[in-house]
C-alpha positions in Angstrom: -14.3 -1.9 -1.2 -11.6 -1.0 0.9 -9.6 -4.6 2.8 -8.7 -4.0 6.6 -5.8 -6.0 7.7 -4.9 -7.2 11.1 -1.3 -8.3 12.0 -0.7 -9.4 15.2 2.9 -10.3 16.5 4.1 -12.5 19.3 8.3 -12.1 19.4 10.8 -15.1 20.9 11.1 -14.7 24.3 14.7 -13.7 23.9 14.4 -11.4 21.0 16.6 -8.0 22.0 14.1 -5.0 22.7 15.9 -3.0 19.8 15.4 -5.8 16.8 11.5 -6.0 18.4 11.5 -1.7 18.1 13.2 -2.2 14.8 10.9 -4.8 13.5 7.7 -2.6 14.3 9.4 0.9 12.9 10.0 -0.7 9.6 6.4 -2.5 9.9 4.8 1.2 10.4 7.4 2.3 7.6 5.9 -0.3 4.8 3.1 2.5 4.4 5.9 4.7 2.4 7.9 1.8 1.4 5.7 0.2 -0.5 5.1 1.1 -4.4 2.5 0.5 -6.4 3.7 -0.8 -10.0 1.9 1.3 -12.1 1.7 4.4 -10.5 5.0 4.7 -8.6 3.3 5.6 -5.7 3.1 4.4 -2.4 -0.8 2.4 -2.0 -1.4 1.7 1.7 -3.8 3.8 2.9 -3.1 4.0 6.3 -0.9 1.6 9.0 -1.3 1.9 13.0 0.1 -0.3 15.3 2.1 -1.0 18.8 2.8 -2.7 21.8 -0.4 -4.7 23.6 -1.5 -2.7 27.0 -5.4 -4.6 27.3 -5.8 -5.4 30.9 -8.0 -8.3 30.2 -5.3 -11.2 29.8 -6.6 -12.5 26.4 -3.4 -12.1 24.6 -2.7 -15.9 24.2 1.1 -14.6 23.4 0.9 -11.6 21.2 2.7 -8.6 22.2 2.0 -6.0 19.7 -0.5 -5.2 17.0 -1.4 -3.4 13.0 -3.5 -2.5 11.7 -2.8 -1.6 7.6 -5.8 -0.3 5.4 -5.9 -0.7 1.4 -7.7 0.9 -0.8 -9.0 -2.7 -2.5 -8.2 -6.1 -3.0 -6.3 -5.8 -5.7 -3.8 -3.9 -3.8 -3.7 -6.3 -0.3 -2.8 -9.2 -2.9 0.0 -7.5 -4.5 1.5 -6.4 -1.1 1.0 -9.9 -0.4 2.5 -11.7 -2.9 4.5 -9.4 -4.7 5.6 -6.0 -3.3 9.6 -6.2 -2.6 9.4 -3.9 0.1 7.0 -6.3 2.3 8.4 -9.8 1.4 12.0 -8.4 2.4 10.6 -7.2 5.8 9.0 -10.3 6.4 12.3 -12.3 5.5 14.1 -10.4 8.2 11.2 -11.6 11.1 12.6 -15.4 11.3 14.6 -14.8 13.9 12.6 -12.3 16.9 9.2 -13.5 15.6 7.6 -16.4 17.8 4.0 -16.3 15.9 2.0 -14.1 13.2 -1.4 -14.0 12.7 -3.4 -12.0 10.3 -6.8 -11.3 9.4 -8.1 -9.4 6.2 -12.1 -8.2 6.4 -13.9 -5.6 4.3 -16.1 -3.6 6.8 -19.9 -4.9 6.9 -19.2 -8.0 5.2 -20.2 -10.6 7.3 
């Protein structure tokens, strides 16, 4: 069964609006950066993401928001723990990002 995964961001309050644009290109870009091992291709289904607009005031901090789909579970953990491509993007975040969170859920499962 297919693993939805929620990312949401809150940058430092003096993060530079071009390294937050850059930081949520290259998120958006992981879907064709990142490689499977054994097939050579990429293995993210799908990524969607950008800046909060809700009106409700329920942010508690987080500006902008993913959402990255894979195929299985086997594939979330490997972008987890082991695809290059996403632990070098996340290295690069200490700096403009105040908080992460992140939620993984397989549809129905409750």
């Amino acid at each position: 069964m297919g693993i939805t995964r929620i990312v949401l961001f809150q940058f430092k309050a003096g993060a530079a609006a071009e390294a937050v644009n850059d930081a949520c290109t290259r998120m958006l870009a992981l879907k064709d950066d990142c490689i499977h091992p054994t097939h050579q291709r990429p293995y993210i289904k799908a990524v969607k993401g950008g800046k909060d607009n809700s009106i409700e005031g329920l942010q508690n901090g987080i500006t902008h928001a993913f959402v990255v789909e894979f195929e299985n579970a086997e594939d979330r953990d490997y972008y987890v723990k082991k695809d290059p491509a996403h632990l070098a993007f996340v290295a690069t975040l200490g700096e403009i990002l105040e908080k992460a969170q992140i939620i993984d859920f397989t549809e129905g499962k409750f």
